[in-house]
LUMBAVO-675072 format. One record per residue (C-alpha): residue number from 1; x, y, z. Coordinates in Angstrom, 1 decimal. Layout:
<figus>
  num       X       Y       Z
  NUM       X       Y       Z
...
</figus>
This chain:
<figus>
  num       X       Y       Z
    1    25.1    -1.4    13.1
    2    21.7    -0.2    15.5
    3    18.8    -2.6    15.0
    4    15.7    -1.4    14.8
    5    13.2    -3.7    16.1
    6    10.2    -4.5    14.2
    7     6.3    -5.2    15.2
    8     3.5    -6.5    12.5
    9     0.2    -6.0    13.5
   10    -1.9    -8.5    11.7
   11    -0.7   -11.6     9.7
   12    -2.4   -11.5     6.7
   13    -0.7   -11.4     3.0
   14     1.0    -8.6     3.7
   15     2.2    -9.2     7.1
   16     3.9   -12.6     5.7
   17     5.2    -9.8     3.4
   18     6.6    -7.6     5.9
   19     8.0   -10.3     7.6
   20     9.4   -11.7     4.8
   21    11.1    -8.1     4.2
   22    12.5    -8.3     7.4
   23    14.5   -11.4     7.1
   24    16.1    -9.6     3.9
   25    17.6    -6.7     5.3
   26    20.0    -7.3     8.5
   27    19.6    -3.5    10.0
   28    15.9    -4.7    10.8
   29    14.7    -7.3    13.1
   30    11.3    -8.7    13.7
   31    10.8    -8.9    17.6
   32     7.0    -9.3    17.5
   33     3.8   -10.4    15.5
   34     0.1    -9.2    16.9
   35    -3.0   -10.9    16.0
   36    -6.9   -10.8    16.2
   37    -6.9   -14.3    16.0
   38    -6.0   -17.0    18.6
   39    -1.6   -16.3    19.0
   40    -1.2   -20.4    19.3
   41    -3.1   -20.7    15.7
   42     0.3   -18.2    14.6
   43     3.3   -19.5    13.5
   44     5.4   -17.5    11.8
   45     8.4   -18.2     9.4
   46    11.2   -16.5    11.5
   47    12.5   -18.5    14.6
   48    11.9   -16.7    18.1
   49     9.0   -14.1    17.5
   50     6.6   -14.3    20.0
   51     3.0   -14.2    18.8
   52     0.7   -12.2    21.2
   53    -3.0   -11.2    21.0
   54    -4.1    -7.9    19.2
   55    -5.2    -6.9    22.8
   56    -1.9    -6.8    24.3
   57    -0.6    -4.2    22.4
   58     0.0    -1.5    25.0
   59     1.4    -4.1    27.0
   60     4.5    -4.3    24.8
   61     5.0    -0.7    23.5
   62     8.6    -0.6    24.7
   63     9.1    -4.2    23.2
   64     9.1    -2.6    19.7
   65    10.3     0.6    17.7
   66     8.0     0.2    15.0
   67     5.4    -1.3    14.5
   68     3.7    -2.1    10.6
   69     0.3    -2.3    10.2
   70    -0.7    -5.1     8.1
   71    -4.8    -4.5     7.9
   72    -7.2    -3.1     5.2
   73    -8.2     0.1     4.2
   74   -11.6     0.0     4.1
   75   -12.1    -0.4     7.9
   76    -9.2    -1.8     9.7
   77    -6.7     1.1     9.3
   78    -9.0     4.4     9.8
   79    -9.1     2.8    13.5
   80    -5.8     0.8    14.1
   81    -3.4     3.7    13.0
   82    -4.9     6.4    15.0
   83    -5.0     4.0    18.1
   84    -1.7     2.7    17.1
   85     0.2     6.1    16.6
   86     0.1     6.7    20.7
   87     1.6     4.1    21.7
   88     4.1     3.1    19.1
   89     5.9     4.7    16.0
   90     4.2     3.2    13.2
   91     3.7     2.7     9.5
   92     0.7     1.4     7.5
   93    -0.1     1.5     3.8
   94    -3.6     3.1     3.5
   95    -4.3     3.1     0.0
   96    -7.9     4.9     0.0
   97    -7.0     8.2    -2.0
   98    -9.9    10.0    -1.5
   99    -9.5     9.9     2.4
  100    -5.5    10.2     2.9
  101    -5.9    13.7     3.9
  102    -8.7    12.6     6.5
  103    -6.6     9.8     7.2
  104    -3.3    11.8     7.9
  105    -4.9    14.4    10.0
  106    -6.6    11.7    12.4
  107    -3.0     9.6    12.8
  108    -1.2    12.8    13.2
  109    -3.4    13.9    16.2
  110    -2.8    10.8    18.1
  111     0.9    10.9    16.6
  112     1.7    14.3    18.4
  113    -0.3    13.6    21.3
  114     2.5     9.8    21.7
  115     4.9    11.7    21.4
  116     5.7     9.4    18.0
  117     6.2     9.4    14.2
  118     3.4     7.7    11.8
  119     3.9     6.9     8.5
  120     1.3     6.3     6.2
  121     0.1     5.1     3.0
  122     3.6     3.7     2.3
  123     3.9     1.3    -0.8
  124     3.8     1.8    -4.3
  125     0.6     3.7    -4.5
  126     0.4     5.3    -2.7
  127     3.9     5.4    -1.8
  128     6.3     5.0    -4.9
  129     4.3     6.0    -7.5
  130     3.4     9.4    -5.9
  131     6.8    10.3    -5.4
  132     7.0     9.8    -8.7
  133     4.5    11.8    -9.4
  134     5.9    14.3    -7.6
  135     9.0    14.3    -9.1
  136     7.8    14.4   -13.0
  137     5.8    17.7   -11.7
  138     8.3    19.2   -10.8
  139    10.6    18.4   -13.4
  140     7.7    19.2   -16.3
  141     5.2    21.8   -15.0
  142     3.9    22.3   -18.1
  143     1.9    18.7   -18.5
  144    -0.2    16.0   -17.5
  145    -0.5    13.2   -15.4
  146    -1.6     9.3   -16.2
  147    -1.5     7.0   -13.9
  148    -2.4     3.2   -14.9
  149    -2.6     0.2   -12.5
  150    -2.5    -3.3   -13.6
  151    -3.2    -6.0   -14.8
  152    -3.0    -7.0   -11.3
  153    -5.0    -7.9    -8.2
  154    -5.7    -5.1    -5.3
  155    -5.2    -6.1    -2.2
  156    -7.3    -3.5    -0.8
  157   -10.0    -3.8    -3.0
  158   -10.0    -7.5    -3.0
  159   -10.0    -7.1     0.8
  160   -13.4    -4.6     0.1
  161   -14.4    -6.9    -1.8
  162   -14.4    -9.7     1.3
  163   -16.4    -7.5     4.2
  164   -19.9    -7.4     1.8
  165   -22.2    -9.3     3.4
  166   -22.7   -13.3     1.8
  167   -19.1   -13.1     0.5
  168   -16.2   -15.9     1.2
  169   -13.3   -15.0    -1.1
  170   -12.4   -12.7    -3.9
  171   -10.2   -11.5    -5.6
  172   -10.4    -7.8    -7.9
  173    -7.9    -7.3   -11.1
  174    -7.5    -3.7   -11.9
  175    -6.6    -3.4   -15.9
  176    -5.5    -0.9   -17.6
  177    -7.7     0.4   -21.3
  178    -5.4    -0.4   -23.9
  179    -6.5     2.4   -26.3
  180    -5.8     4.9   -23.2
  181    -2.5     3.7   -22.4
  182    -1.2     3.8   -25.5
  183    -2.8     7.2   -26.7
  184    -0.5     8.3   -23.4
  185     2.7     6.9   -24.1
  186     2.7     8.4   -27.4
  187     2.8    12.1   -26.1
  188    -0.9    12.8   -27.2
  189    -2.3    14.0   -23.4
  190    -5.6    12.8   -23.8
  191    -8.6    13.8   -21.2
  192    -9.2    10.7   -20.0
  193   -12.4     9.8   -17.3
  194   -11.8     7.7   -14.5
  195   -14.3     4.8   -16.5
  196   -12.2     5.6   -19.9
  197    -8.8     4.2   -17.8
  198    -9.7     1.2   -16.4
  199   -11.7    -1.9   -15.8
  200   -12.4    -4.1   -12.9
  201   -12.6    -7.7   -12.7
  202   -13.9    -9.2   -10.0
  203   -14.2   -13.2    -9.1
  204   -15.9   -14.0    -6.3
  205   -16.8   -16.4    -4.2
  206   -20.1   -16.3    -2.4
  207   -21.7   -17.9     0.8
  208   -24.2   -21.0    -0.7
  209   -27.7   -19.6    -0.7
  210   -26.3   -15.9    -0.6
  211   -28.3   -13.2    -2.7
  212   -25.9   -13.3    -5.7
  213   -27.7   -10.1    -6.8
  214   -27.6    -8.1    -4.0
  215   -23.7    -8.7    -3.9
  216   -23.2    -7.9    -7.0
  217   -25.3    -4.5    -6.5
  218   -22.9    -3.8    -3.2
  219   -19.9    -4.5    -5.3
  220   -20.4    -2.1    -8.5
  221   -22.1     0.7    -6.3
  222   -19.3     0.7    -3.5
  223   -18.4     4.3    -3.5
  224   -14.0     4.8    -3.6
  225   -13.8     1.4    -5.2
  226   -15.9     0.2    -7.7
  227   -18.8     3.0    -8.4
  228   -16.5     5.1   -11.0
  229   -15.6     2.0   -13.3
  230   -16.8    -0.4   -15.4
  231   -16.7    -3.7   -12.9
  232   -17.6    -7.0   -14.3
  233   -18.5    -9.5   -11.1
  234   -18.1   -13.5   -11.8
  235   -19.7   -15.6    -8.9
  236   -16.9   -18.6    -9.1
  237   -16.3   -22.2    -6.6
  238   -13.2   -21.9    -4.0
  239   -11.8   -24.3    -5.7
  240   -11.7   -22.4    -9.1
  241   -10.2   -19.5    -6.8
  242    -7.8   -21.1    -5.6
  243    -7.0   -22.9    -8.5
  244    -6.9   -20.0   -11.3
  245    -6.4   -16.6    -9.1
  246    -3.9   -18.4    -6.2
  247    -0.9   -15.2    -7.1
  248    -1.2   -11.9    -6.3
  249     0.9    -9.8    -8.8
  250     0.6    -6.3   -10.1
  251     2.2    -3.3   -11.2
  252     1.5    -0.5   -13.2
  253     3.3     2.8   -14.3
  254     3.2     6.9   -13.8
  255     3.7     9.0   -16.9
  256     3.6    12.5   -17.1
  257     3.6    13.8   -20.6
  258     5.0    17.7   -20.9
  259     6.0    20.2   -23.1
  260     9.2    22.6   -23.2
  261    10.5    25.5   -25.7
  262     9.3    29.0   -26.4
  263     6.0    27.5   -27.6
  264     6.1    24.3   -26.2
  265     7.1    22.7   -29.6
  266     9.2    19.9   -27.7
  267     7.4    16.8   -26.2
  268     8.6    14.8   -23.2
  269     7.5    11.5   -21.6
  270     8.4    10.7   -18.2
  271     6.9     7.0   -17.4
  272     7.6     5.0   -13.8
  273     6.6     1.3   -13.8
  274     6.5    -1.5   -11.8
  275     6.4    -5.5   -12.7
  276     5.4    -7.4    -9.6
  277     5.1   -11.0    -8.8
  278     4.0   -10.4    -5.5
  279     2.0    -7.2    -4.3
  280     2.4    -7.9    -0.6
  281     5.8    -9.1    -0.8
  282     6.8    -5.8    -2.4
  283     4.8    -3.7    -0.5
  284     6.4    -5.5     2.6
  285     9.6    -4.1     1.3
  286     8.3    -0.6     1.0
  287     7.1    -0.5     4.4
  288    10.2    -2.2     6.4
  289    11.8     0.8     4.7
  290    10.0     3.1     5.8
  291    10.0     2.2     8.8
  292    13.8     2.8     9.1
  293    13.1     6.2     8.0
  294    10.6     6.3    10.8
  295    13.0     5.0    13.2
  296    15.9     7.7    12.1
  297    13.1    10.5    12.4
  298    11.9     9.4    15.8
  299    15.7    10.0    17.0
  300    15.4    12.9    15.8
  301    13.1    13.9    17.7
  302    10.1    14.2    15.5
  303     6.6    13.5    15.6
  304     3.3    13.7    13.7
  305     2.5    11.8    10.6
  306     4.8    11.3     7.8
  307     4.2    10.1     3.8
  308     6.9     9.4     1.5
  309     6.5    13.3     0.7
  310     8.5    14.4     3.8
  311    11.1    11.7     4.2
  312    14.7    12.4     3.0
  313    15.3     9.4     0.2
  314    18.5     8.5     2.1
  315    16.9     7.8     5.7
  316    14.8     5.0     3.3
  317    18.3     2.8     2.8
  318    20.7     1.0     5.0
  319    23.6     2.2     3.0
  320    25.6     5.3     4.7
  321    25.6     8.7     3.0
  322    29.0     8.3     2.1
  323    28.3     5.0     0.0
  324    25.3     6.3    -1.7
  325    26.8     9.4    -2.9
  326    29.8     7.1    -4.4
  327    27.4     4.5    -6.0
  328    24.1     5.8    -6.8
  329    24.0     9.4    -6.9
</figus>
């Protein structure tokens, strides 16, 4: 069995999460971890990865054949990938919807240009719940799509959330309108607002002396995040933070609601959902497998950027073809 040899950029939540991810699945190994902070402060959980500065990346392009991006959307990512993606095939979880296709065009440039494959906004969504998406479309073109996230906390938000000016810590719970969700899952295809799905919760933790207002203003006006819903802000200690917001799970479901028969007399509900304990944990897991599929479709030959769109469902598992057909087709 070919191992493919594994880079984190970044050891955050979800870096922990990609490396924990690693250690899971024995087709994958974790040769290297990169950080902005000092490499001696680094010390991670799997025996023998070397630690190097975030600096020294070019230095060890051959060292690795993928390497995960473990930053945030809101400003680490629209740099790192495109910088990333000529030197190294790579995959990173941008989760900004509004500026994928930006996004993708930048890292594909700089993909084609290394002569590499780049996989982005990998995870559950994007990532899982599009392809579910994608699917139910397909399957029911007459019909509508819902998409509900939460009760959980977003990474990427939360991470938002933590670059305005005066803040410490936060963390952002995305939850789902009852009313909506329910009106959904019974078939009824309501036209629902962005504002009319969902609430967010933020708890944060500010700087003493820091203009509560003004972050609060910056938080509920921060266009992509927070501007199109209802967002409560509660100013809290650390030690409440760390006390009553220490997990980070989420979840959340994908239902497409469609209509069959000569005049569409026949209802049908397709709902995908997830139940997660740990949002970087699992997202982890979606990115170590894609970057296998990365991997495969660098020996292929390709390049350019990649989402879960364009990757064949089998190069995403370390089971042969031959298996898969015989125990999960």
């Amino acid at each position: 069995m070919s191992v493919t040899r594994i880079g984190i950029l970044g050891y955050g939540n979800l870096g922990r999460g990609v490396e924990l991810a690693c250690r899971d699945n024995d087709d994958v190994q974790l040769v290297a971890v990169f950080t902005r902070r000092d490499p001696a402060s680094i010390t991670p959980l799997t025996e023998g990865v070397a630690v190097y500065s975030a600096d020294d990346l070019a230095a060890h392009a051959d060292d690795v054949d993928v390497l995960v991006l473990g930053g945030g959307s809101a400003t680490d990512l629209p740099e790192q990938t495109p910088a990333c993606a000529s030197l190294f095939n790579v995959v990173d979880s941008f989760d900004t919807h509004a500026n994928i296709p930006a996004h993708f065009a930048a890292v594909d440039a700089a993909a084609r240009e290394g002569g590499k494959v780049a996989v982005i906004s990998a995870g559950w969504d994007p990532g899982m719940f599009s392809i579910a998406r994608l699917y139910a479309n397909a399957v029911l073109p007459n019909g509508a799509d819902y998409t509900f996230w939460g009760r959980g906390v977003s990474q990427g938000h939360s991470d938002a959330i933590r670059r305005v000016p005066g803040v410490v810590d936060a963390r952002q719970y995305t939850v789902p309108v009852p009313a909506a969700l329910e009106a959904v899952r019974a078939g009824e295809r309501p036209e629902l607002t962005t504002r009319q799905k969902h609430t967010r919760e933020c708890y944060v933790v500010a700087e003493e002396g820091a203009d509560l207002a003004a972050i609060e203003k910056a938080i509920v006006e921060m266009p992509n995040y927070f501007s199109d819903y209802d967002t409560t802000v509660t100013f809290i200690s650390k030690e409440e933070l760390d006390r009553d917001h220490a997990g980070i799970p989420h979840g959340g479901s994908v239902i497409r609601t469609g209509a069959t028969g000569a005049e569409g007399q026949n209802t049908h509900v397709i709902e995908y959902s997830l139940k997660l304990d740990s949002n970087p944990e699992f997202t982890g897991s979606v990115l170590v497998a894609c970057a296998r599929a990365a991997w495969r479709l660098a020996g292929e030959g390709v390049v350019g950027a990649k989402t879960l769109f364009d990757i064949p469902p089998a190069y995403l598992s370390a089971v042969d073809d031959a298996e898969l057909r015989a125990t999960m087709l």
